[in-house]
N, C-alpha and C positions, 0 to 999 in steps of 0.2 A: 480498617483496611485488612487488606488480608490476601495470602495467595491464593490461585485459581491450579487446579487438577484435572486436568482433560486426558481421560486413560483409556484408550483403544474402544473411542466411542464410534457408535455405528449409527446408522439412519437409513430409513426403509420405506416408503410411499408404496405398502401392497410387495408386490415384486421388484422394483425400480429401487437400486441400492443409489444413495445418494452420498452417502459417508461410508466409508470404507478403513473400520480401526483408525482413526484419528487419534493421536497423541501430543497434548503438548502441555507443558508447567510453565506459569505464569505466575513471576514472585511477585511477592507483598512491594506493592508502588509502584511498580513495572506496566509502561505502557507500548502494549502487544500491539500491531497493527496486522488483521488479516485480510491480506491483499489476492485477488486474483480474477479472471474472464467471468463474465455473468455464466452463473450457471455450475459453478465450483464446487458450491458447495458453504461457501465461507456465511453467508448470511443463516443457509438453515444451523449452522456451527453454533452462532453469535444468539439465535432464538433457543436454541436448547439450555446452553447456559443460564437465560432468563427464564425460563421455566414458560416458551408459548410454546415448543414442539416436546413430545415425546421421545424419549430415549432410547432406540431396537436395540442396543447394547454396547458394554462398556461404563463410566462412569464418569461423573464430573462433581468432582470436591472444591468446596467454598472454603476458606480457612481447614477447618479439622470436619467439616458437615459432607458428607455424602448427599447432593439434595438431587439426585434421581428425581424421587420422587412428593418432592416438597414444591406445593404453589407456588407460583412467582414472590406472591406478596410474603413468603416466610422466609425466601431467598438472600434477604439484605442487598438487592441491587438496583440501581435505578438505570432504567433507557432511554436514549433520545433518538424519536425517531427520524426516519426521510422526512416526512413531510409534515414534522412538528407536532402535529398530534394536540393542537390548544383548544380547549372549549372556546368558542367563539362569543355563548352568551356570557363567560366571564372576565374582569379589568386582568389585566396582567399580573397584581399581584393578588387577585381569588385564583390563578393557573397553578402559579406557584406555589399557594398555599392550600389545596386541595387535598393533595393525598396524605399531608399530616392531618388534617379537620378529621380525616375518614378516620385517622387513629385514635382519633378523640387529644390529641398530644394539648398539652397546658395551651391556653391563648397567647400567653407572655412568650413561650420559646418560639411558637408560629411565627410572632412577630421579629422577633430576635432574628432568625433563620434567616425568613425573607428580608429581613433589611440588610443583612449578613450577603445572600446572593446577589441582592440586587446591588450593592457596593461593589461588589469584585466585577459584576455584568456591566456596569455603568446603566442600570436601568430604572434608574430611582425617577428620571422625570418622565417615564412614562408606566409607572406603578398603577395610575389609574384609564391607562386607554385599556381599548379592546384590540384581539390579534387583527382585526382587519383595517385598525389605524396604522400598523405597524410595517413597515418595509419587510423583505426576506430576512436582511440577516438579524435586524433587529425578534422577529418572532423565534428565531433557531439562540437566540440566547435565551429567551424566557425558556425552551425548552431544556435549554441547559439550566436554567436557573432552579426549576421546579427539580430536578435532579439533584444538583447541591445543596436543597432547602432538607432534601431526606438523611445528609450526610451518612450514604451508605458503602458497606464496605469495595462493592464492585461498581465502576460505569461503564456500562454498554451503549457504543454507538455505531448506531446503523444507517453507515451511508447519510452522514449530516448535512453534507458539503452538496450532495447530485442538484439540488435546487436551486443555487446561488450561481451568481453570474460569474465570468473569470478573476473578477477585482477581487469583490469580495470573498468569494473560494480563499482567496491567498492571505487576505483581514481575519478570515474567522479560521482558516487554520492556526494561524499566529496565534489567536486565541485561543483555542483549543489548550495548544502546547502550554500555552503559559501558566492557565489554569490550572494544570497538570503537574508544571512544576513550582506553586504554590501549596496547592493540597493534597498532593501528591496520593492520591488515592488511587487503587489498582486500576488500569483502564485496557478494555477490548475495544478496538475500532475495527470495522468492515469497509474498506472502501477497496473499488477497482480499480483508481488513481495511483497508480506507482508514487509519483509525486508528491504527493500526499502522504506514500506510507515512507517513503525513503527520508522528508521530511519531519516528519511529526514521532516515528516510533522508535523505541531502545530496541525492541525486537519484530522484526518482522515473520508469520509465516505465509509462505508463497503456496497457495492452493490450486487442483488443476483436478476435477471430476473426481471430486471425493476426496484427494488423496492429497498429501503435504509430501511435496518437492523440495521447500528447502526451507530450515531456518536460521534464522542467524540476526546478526545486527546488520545495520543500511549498509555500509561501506564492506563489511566483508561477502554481502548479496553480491555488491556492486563490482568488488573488485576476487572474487571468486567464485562465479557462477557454478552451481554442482552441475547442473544438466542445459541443453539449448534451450529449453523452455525457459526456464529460471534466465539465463544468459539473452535469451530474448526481450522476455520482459521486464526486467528492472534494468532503468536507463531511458533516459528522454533526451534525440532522437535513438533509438534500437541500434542495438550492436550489429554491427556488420557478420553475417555468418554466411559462409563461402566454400561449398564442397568441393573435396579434390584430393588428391592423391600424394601420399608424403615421398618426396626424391629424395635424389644427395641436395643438400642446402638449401631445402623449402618444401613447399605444397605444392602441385600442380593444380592450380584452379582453370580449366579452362584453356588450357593451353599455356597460363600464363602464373611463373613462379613467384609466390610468395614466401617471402625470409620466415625464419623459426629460429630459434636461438641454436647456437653451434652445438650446446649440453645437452639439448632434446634427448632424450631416449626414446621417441615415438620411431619405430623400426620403417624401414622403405617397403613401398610398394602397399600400407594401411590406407583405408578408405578413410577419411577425418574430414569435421567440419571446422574449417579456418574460424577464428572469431579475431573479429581486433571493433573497436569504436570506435567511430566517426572522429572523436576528437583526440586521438590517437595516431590518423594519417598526418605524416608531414609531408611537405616538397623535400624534393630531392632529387638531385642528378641522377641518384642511381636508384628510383624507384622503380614502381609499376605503370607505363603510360595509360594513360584514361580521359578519355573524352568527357567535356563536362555537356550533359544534358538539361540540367534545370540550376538554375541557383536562386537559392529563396533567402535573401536579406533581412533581419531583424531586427538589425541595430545594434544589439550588444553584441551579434554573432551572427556567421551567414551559414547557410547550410549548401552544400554542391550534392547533385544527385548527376551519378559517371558512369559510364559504360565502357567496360574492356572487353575487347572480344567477344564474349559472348557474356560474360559477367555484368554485374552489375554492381555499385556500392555508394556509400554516401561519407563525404568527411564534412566535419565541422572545424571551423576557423572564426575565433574571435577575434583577430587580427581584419584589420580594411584590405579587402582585395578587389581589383579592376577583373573581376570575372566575367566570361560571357558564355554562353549557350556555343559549343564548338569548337572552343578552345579545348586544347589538351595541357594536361600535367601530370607529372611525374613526383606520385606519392608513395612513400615509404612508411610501412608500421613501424613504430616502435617497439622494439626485439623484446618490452621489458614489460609491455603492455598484451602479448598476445596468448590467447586463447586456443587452444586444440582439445576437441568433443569425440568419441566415438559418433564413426557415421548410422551405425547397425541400433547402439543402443542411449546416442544422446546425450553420453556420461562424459565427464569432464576427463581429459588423460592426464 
């Protein structure tokens, strides 16, 4: 095992900056998840560490190794990719033991290894199929397997989960995690899935065209968003974000005032983006009236999607409610739960 150094690295396709000084440290057993919109940046991030992209500048340290410039295979890390990546003319346990044969590694530890992953994978009774006997999440473990057979000091994964159905997404995340905190070996993970990263990671970084907006652990993402972006997107359903004008005893949204705590120091007459979450609206006699437009039922929780004035917002309610399409209610943030953003620059106040 070992930590990971990501020090004001850049990336460049010609003229078209894709990474922009990226920085991030990644300790020994710590599993990083980098989350964010296709097109961020995060997966070319996750290929440079492995050594398939080139580096325009900046550096990235493996334990005490500078490997710029060191092939993948000198790297110490194993990858699992999107879409598995298995030889098809080999049985599931030639997959897995492949990239040791190429080492020439003893016969006796090959075997060790594999019978080693295939015990922690539950994949022992199908040692001798091929990947195309095998269901999805069953081939997304031998790809993991073949990874744990290298026991290397880094694991990289790229978006393991896009292929799998919604059950399984939630089986083989569980697995993932578990893994993780058996062998505890350093782990990068790339996925666009908030859900995913707010679940499975000790640290998240939030990426947006190049550049890292915020990091931190799940619940301090969660519950201290640095910027609207960041505050947009972690959280399933999205934070409610609501522009308007700070008075005496609230926001003007719209025509229509939303509460701020009495202690605020955000000055009157500032342009601000209200934020509060969906599961943060209560009833309340002396709320905000809002018309309910849609209400989408779950079972565990219902979601209302309301219209004020000219506004718009959504609360979530795990409690059973008799809602209907045209009903109004009168909902109140919790004073102890809300969010105010610069409007001009998106920054948390």
């Amino acid at each position: 095992m070992a930590q990971v150094a990501i020090s004001k690295v850049a990336k460049a396709f010609g003229t078209v900056k894709v990474l922009h000084e990226v920085s991030v440290d990644i300790a020994d057993g710590q599993f990083v998840v980098l989350v964010g919109p296709s097109g961020c940046g995060k997966s070319t991030l996750l290929r440079m560490v492995a050594g398939l992209e080139t580096v325009s500048g900046g550096t990235i340290a493996i334990g005490d190794r500078v490997v710029n410039h060191l092939p993948p295979a000198k790297r110490d890390i194993a990858m699992v990719f999107q879409n598995y990546a298995l030889y098809p003319h080999k049985t599931v346990e030639q997959n897995m033991a492949f990239a040791l044969k190429l080492r020439k590694t003893d016969p006796a530890v090959v075997a060790e290894r594999v019978k080693r992953a295939a015990d922690i994978l539950d994949l022992n009774p199908y040692l001798k199929r091929y990947p195309r006997q095998l269901s999805g999440g069953q081939r997304q473990r031998v790809a993991m397997g073949r990874a744990i057979v290298r026991n290397p000091q880094v694991f990289l994964f790229d978006e393991p989960l896009s292929n799998l159905d919604a059950k399984l997404r939630v089986q083989m995340r569980t697995e993932i995690k578990e893994l993780h905190q058996r062998l505890k070996t350093t782990t990068i993970y790339v996925t666009h899935d908030q859900i995913e990263a707010m679940t499975m990671a000790d640290k998240i970084v939030v990426m947006r065209d190049g550049r890292i907006e915020q990091v931190g652990a799940p619940l301090e993402l969660f519950d201290r968003p640095a910027n609207l972006f960041v505050a947009g997107f972690i959280g399933s359903p999205s934070m409610n974000l609501l522009k308007g004008i700070v008075r005496k005893g609230g926001v003007d949204v719209a025509g229509t005032l939303f509460p701020i705590p009495a202690n605020s120091a955000v000055e009157e007459g500032r342009s601000v983006v209200y934020g509060v979450r969906p599961e943060h609206l209560e009833i309340h006699p002396d709320g905000v009236a809002a018309k309910i437009s849609v209400v989408e039922p779950t079972g565990s929780e219902t979601l209302v999607f309301l219209r004020f004035g000219d506004g718009e917002m959504v609360a979530l309610f795990r409690e059973r409610h008799d809602f209907k399409p045209g009903d109004t209610l009168t909902l109140k943030p919790r004073l102890d739960q809300i969010h105010l953003f610069d409007a001009e620059t998106g920054q948390r106040l």
